[in-house]
ZAPAMI-281306 format. One record per residue: residue in three letters; x, y, z of N, C-alpha, C, CB in turn; residue number from 1. Coordinates in steps of 0.1 Angstrom, whole numbers, plus 5000, padded with zeros to 4 digits. Glycine has a CB too. Layout:
+------+------+------+------+-------+-------+-------+------+------+------+-------+-------+-------+-----+
: rest : n_c1 : n_c2 : n_c3 : ca_c1 : ca_c2 : ca_c3 : c_c1 : c_c2 : c_c3 : cb_c1 : cb_c2 : cb_c3 :  nr :
+------+------+------+------+-------+-------+-------+------+------+------+-------+-------+-------+-----+
:  Ala :    X :    Y :    Z :     X :     Y :     Z :    X :    Y :    Z :     X :     Y :     Z : NUM :
...
+------+------+------+------+-------+-------+-------+------+------+------+-------+-------+-------+-----+
//
This chain:
+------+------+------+------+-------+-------+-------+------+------+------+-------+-------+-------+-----+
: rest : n_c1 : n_c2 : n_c3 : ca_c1 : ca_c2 : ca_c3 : c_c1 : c_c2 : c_c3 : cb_c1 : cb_c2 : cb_c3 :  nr :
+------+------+------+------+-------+-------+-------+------+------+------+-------+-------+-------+-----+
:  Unk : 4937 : 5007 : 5198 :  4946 :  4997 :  5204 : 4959 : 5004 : 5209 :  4949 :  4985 :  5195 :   1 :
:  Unk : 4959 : 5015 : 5201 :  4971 :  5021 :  5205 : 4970 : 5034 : 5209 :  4980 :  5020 :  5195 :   2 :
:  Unk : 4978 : 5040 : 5223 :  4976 :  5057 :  5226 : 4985 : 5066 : 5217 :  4981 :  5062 :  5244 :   3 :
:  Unk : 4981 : 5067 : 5205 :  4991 :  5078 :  5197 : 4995 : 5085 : 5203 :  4986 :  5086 :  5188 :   4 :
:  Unk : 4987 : 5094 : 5207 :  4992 :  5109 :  5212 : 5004 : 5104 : 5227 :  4975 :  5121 :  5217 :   5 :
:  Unk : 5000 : 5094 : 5234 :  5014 :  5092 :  5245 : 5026 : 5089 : 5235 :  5012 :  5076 :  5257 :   6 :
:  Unk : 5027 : 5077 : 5225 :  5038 :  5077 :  5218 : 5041 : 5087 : 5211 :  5038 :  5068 :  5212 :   7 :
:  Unk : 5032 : 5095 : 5205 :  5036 :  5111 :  5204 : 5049 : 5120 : 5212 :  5023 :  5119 :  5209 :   8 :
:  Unk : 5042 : 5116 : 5223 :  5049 :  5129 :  5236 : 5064 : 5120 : 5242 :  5033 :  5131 :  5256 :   9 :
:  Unk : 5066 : 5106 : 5239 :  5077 :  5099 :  5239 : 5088 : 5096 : 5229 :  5074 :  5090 :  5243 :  10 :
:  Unk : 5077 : 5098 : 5213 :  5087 :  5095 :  5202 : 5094 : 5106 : 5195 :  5081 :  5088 :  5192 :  11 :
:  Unk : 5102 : 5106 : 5188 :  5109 :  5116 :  5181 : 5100 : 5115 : 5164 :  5128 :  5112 :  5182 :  12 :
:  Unk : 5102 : 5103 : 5161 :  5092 :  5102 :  5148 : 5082 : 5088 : 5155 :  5103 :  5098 :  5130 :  13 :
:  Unk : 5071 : 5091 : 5143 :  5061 :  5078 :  5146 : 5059 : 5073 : 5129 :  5042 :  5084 :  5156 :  14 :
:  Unk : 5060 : 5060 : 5132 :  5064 :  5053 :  5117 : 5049 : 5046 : 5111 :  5077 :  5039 :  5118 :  15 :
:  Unk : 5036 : 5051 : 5108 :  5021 :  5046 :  5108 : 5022 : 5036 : 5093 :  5007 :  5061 :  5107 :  16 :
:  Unk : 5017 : 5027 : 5098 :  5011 :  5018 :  5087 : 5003 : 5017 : 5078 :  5009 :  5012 :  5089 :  17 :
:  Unk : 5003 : 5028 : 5068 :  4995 :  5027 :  5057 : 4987 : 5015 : 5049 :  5002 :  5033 :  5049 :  18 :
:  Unk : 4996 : 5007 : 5049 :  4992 :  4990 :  5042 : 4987 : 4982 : 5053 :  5008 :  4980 :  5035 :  19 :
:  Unk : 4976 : 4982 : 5058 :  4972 :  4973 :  5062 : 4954 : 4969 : 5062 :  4978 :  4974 :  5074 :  20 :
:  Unk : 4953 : 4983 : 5050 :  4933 :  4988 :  5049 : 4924 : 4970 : 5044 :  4929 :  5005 :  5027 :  21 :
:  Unk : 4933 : 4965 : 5037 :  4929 :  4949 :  5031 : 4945 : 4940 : 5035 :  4923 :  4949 :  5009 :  22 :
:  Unk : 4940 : 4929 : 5038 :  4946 :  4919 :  5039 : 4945 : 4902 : 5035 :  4946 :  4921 :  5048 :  23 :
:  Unk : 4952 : 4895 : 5038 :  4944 :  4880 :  5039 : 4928 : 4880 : 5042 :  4950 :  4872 :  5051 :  24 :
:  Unk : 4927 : 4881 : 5053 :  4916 :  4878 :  5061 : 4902 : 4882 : 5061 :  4919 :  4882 :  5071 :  25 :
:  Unk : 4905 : 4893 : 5047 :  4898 :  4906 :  5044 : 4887 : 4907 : 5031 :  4910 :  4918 :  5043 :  26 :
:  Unk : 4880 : 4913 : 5026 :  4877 :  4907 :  5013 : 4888 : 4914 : 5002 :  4862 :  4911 :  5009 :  27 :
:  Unk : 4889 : 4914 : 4989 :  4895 :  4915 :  4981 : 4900 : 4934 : 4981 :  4887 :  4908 :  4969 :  28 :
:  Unk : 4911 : 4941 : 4981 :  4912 :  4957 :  4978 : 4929 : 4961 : 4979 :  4902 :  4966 :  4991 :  29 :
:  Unk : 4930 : 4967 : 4979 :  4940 :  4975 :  4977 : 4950 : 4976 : 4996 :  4931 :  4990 :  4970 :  30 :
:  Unk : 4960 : 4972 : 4995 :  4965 :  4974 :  5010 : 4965 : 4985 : 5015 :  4977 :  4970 :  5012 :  31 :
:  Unk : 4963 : 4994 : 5010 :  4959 :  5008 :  5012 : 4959 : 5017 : 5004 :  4965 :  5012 :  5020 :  32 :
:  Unk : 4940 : 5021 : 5004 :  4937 :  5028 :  4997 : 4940 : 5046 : 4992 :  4929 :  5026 :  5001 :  33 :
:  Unk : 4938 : 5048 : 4988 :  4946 :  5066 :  4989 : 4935 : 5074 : 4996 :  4949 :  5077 :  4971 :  34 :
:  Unk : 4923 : 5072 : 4993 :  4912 :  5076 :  5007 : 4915 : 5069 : 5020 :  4895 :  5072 :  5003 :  35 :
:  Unk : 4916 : 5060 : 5023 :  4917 :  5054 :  5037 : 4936 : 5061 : 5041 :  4915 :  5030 :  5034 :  36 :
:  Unk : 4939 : 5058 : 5032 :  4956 :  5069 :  5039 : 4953 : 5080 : 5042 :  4969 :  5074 :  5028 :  37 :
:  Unk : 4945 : 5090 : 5035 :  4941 :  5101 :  5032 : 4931 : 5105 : 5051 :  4932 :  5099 :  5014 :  38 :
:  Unk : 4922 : 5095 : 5053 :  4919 :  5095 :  5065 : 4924 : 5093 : 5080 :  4913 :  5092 :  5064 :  39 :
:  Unk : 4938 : 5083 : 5079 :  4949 :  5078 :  5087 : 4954 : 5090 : 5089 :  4960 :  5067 :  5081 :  40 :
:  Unk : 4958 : 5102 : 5078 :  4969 :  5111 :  5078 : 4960 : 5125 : 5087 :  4975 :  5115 :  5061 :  41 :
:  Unk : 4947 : 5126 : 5083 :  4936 :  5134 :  5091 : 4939 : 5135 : 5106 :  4921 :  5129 :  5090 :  42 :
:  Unk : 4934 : 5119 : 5107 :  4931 :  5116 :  5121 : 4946 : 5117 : 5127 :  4925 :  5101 :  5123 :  43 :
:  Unk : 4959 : 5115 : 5123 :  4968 :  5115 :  5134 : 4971 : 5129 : 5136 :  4979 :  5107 :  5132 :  44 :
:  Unk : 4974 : 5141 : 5124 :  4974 :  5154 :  5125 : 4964 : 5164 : 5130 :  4975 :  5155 :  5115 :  45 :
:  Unk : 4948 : 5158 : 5127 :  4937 :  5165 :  5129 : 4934 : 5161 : 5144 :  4924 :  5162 :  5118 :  46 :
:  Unk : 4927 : 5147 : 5146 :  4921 :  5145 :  5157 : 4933 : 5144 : 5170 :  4912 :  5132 :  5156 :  47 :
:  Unk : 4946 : 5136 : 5169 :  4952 :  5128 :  5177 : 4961 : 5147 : 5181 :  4962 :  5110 :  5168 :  48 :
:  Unk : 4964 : 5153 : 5169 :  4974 :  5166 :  5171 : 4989 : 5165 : 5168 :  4975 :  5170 :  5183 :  49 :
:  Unk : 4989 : 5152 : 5162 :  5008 :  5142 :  5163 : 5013 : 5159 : 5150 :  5010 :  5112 :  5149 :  50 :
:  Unk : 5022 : 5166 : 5157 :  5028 :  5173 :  5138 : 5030 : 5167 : 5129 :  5039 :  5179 :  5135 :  51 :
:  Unk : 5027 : 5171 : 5117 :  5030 :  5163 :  5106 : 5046 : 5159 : 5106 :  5026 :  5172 :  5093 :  52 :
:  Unk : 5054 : 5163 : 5111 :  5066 :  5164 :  5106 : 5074 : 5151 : 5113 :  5072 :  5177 :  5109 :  53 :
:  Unk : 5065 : 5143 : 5124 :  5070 :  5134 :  5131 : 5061 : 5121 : 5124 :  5067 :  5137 :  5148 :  54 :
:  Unk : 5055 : 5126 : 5116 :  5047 :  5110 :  5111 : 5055 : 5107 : 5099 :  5029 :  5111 :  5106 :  55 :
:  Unk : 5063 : 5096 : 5097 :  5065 :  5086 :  5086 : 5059 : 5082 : 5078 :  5068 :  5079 :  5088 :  56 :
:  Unk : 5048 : 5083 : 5064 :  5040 :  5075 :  5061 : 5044 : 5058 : 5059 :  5034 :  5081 :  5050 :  57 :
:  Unk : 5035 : 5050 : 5061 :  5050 :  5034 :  5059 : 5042 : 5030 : 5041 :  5047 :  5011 :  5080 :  58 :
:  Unk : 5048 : 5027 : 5032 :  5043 :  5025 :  5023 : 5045 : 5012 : 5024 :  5047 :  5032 :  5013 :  59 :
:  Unk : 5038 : 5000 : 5016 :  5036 :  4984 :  5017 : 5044 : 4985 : 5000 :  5016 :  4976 :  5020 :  60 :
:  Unk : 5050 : 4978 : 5000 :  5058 :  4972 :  4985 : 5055 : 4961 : 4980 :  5071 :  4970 :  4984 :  61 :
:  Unk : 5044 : 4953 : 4984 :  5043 :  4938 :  4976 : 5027 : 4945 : 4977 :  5049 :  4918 :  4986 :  62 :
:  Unk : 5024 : 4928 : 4967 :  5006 :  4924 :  4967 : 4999 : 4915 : 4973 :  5000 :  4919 :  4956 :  63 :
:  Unk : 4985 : 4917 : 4972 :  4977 :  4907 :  4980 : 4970 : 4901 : 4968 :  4966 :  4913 :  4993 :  64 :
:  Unk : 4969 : 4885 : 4977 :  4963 :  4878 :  4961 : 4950 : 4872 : 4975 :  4978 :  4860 :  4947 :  65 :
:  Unk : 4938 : 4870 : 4964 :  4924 :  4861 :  4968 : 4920 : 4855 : 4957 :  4911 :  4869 :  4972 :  66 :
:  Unk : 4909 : 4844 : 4959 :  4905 :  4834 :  4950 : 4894 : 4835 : 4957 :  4913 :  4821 :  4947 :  67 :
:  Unk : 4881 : 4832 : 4942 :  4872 :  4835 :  4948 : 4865 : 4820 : 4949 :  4864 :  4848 :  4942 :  68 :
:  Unk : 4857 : 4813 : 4959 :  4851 :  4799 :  4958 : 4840 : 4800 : 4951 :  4847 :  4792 :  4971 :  69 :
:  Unk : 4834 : 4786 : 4952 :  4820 :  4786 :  4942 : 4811 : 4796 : 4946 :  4810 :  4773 :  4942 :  70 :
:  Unk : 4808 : 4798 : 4961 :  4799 :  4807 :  4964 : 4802 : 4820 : 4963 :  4796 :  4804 :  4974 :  71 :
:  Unk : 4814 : 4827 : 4956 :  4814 :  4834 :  4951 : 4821 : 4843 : 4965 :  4801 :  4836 :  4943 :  72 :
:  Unk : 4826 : 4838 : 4978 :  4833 :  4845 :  4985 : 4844 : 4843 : 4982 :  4831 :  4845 :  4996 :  73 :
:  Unk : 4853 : 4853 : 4990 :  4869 :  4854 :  4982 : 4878 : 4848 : 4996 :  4877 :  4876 :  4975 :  74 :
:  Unk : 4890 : 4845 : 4997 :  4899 :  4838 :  5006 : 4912 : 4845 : 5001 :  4898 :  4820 :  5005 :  75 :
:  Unk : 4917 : 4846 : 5015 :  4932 :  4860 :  5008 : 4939 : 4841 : 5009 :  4944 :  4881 :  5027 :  76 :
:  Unk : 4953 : 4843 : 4997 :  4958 :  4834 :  4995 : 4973 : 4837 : 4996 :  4952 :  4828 :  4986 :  77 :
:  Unk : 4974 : 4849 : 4992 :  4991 :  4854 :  4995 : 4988 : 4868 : 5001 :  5003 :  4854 :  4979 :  78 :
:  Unk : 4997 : 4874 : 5012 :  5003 :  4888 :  5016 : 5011 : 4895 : 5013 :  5005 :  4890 :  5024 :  79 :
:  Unk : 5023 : 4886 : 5005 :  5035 :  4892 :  5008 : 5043 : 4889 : 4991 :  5042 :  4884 :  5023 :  80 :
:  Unk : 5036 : 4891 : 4980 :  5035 :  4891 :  4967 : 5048 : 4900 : 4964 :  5021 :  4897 :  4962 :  81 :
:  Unk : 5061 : 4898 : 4957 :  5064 :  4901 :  4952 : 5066 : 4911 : 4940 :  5064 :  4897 :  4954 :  82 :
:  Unk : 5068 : 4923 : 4932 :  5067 :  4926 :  4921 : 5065 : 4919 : 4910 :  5073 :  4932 :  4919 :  83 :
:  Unk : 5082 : 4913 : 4911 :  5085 :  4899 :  4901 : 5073 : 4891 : 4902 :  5098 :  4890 :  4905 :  84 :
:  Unk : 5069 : 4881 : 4911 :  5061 :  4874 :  4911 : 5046 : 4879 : 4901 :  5061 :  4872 :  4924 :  85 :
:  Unk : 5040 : 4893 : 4905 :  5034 :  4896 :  4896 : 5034 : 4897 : 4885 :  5031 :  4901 :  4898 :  86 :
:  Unk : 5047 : 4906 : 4878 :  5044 :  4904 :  4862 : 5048 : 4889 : 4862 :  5054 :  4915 :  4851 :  87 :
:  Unk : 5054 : 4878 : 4868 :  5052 :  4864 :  4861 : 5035 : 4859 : 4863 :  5063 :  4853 :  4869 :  88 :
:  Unk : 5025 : 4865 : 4868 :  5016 :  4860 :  4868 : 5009 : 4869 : 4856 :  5012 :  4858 :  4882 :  89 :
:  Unk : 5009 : 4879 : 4853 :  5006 :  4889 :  4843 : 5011 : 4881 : 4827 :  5014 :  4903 :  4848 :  90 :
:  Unk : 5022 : 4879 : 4830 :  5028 :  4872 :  4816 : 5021 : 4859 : 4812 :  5044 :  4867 :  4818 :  91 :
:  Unk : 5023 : 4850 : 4825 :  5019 :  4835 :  4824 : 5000 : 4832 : 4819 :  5023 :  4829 :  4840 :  92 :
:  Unk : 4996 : 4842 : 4824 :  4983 :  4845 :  4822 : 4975 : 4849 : 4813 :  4980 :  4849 :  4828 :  93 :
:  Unk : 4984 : 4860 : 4806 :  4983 :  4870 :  4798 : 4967 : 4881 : 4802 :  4983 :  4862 :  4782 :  94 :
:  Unk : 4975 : 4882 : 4813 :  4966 :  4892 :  4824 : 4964 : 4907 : 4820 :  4974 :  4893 :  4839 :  95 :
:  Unk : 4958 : 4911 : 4826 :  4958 :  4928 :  4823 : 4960 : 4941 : 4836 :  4943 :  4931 :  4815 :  96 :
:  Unk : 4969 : 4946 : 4842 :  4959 :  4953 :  4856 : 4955 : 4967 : 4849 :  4971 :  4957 :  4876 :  97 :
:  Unk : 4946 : 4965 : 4858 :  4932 :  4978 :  4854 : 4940 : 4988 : 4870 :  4906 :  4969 :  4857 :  98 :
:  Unk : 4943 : 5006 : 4865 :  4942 :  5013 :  4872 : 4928 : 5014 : 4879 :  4947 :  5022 :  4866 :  99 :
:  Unk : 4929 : 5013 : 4902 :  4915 :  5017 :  4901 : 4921 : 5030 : 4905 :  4903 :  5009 :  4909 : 100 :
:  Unk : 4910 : 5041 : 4904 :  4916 :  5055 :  4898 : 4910 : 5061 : 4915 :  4908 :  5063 :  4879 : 101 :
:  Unk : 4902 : 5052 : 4923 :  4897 :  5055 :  4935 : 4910 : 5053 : 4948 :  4884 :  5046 :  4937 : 102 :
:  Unk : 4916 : 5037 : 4946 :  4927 :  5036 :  4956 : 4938 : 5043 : 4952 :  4931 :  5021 :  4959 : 103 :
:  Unk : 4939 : 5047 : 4939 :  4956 :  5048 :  4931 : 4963 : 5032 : 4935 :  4969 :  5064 :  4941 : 104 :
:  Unk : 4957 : 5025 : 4928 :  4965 :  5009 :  4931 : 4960 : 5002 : 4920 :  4960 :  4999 :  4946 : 105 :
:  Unk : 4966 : 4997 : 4912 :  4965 :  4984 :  4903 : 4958 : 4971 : 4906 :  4979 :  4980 :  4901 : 106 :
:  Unk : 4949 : 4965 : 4900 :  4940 :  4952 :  4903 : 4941 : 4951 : 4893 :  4927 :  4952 :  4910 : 107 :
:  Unk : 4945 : 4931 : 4895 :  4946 :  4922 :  4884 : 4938 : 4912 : 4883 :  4958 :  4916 :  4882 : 108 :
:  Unk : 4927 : 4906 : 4877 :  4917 :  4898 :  4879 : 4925 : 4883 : 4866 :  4899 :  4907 :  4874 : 109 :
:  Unk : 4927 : 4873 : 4869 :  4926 :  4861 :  4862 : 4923 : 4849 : 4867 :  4934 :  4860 :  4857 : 110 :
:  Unk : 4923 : 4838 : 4853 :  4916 :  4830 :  4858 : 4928 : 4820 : 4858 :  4902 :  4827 :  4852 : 111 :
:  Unk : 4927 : 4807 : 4869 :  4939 :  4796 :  4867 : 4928 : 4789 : 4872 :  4955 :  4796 :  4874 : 112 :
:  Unk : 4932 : 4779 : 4865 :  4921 :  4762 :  4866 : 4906 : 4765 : 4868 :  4926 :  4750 :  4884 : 113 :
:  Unk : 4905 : 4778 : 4861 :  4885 :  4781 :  4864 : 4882 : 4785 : 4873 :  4875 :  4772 :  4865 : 114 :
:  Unk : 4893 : 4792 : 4881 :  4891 :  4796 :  4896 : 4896 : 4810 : 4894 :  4901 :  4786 :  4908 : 115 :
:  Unk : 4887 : 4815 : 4895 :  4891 :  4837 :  4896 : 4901 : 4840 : 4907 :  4873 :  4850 :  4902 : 116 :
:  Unk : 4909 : 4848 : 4903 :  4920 :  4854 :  4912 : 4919 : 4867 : 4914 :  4932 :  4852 :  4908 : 117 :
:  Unk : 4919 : 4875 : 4923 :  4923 :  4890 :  4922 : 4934 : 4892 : 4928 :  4914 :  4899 :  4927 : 118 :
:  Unk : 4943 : 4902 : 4920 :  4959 :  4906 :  4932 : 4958 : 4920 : 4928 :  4978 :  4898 :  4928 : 119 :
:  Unk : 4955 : 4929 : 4943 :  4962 :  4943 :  4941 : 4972 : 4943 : 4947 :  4956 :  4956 :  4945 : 120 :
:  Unk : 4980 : 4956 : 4937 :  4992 :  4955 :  4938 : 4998 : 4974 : 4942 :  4997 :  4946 :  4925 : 121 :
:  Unk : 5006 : 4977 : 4943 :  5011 :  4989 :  4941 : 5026 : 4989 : 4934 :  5012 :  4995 :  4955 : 122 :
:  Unk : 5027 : 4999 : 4921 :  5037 :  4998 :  4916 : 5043 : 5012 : 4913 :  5035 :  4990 :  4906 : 123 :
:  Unk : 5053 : 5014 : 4911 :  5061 :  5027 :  4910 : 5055 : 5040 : 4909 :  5068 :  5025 :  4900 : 124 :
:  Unk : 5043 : 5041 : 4902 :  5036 :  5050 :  4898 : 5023 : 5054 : 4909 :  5032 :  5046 :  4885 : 125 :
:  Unk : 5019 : 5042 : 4917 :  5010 :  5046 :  4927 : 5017 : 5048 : 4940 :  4998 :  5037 :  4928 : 126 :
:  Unk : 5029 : 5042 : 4942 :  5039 :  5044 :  4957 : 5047 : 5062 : 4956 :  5056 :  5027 :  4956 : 127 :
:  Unk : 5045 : 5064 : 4938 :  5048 :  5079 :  4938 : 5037 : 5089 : 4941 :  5052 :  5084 :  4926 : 128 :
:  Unk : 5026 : 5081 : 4939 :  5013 :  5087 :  4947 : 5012 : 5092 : 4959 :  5004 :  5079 :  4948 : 129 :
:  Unk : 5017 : 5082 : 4964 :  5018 :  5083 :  4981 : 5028 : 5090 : 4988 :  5020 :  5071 :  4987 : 130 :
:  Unk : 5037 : 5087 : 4981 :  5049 :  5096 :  4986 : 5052 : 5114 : 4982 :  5061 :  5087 :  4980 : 131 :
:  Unk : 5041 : 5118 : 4972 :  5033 :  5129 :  4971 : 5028 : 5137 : 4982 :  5024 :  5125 :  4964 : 132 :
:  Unk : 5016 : 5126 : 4981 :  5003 :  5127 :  4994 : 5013 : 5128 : 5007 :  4990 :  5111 :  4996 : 133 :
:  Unk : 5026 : 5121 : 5014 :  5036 :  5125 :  5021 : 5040 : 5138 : 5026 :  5044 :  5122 :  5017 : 134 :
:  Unk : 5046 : 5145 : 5013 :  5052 :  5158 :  5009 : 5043 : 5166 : 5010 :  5057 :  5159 :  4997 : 135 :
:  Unk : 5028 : 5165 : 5004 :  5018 :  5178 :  5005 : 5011 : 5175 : 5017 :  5006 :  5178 :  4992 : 136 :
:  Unk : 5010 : 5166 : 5026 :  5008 :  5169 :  5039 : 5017 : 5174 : 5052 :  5004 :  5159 :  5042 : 137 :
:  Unk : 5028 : 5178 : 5044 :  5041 :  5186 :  5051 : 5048 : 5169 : 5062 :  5032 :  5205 :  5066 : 138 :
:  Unk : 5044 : 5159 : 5061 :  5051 :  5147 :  5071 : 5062 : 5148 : 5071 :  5048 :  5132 :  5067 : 139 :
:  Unk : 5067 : 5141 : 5076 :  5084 :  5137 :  5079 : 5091 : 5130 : 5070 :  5086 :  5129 :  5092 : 140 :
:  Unk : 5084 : 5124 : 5060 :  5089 :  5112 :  5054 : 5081 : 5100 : 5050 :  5097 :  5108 :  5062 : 141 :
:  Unk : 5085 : 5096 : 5043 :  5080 :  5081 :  5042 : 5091 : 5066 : 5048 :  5077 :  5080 :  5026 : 142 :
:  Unk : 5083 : 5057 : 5048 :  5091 :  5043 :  5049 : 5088 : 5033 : 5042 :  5092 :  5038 :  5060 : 143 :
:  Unk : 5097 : 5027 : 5039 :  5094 :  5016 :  5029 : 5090 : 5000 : 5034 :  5106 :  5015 :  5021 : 144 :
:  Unk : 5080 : 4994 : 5035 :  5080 :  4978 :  5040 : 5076 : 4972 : 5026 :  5067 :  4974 :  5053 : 145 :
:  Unk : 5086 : 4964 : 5022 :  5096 :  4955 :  5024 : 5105 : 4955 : 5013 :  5092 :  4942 :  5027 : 146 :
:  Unk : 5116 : 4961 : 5015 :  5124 :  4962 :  5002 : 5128 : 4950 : 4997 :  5136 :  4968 :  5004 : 147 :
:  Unk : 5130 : 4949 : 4990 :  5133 :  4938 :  4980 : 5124 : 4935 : 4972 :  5137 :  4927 :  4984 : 148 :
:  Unk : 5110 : 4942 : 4976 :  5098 :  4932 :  4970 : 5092 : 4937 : 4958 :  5086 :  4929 :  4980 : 149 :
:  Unk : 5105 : 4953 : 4955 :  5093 :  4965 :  4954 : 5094 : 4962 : 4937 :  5099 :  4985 :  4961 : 150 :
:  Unk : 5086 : 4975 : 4926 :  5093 :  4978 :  4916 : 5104 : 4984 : 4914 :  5088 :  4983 :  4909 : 151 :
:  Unk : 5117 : 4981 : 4910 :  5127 :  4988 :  4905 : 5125 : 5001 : 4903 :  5130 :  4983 :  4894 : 152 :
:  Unk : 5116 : 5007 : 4893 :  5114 :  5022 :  4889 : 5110 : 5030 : 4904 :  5101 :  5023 :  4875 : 153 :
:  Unk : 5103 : 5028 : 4913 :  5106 :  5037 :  4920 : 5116 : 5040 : 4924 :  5101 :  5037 :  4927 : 154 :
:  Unk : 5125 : 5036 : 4927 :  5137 :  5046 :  4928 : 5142 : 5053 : 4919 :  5147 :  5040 :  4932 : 155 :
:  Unk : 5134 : 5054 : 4909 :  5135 :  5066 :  4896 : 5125 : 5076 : 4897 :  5133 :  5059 :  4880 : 156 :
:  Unk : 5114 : 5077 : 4907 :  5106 :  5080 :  4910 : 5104 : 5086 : 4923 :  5102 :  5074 :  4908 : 157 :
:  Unk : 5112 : 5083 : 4935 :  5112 :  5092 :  4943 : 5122 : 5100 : 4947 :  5109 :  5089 :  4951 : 158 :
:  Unk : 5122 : 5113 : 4953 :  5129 :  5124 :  4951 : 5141 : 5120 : 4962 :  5120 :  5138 :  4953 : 159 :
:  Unk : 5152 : 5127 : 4958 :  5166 :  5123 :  4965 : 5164 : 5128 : 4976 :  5178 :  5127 :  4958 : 160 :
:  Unk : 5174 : 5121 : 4987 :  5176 :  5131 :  4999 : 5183 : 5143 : 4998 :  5181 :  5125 :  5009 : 161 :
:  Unk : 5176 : 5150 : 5007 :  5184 :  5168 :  5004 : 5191 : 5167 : 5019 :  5168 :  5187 :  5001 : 162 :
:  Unk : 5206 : 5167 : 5019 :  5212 :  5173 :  5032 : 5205 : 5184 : 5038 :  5226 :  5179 :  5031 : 163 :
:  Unk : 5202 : 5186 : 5051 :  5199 :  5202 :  5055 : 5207 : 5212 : 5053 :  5197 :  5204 :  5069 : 164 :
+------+------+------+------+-------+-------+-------+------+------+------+-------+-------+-------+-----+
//
């Protein structure tokens, strides 16, 4: 839908959207996987030719929540999940999230009124994942969507800016 490589040859940086692999609309996963980033970052460097040094990775800071119906399909029910909001659903629930060790993303399964929930989420420790995977692909940077929403501890977690 979009000519990379023209906004390449017009932009100074290009800001790509990592969080968008699951959504609402989508079945239950991770807003972006560390394999599915991992092939976003290929394709714009490998196939498209964009330098690493003009790509932005964009990191997503909230969760996605689904509920699954009787027939056992799932319905996205929130996009835009808070941190806070999660550990109050973690607390209130007395929930657990399970590292999946494939996305680098946290999934929380519980039940409210007999009705299964799943929310993945990304929290300090998997957005340091990414912002890794950033640095060892030589990129320009990362960006953040949507501050306010994020964990606190990453900013204990990612590395300071260095003046040139």
């Amino acid at each position: 839908a979009q000519d990379w490589k023209q906004i390449e040859r017009d932009a100074d940086r290009l800001y790509i959207m990592t969080y968008t692999e699951h959504y609402k609309g989508s079945q239950p996963g991770s807003s972006g996987s560390l394999p599915w980033i991992k092939r976003v970052i290929d394709y714009a460097v490998n196939t498209v030719k964009i330098p690493p040094k003009k790509i932005f990775l964009g990191i997503g800071l909230f969760g996605l929540e689904w509920v699954e119906s009787s027939q056992g399909q799932y319905r996205g029910t929130g996009d835009d999940l808070t941190y806070m909001q999660i550990l109050s659903v973690i607390g209130s629930y007395d929930a657990t999230p399970v590292w999946d060790q494939i996305a680098e993303s946290n999934k929380l399964e519980y039940q409210k009124g007999g009705i299964k929930h799943i929310i993945w989420y990304d929290d300090a420790k998997s957005q340091k994942v990414r912002v890794e995977l950033a640095k060892t692909n030589g990129l320009g940077g990362v960006a953040l969507w949507r501050l306010g929403k994020e964990d606190k501890e990453i900013w204990n977690k990612l590395p300071k800016r260095q003046n040139p």
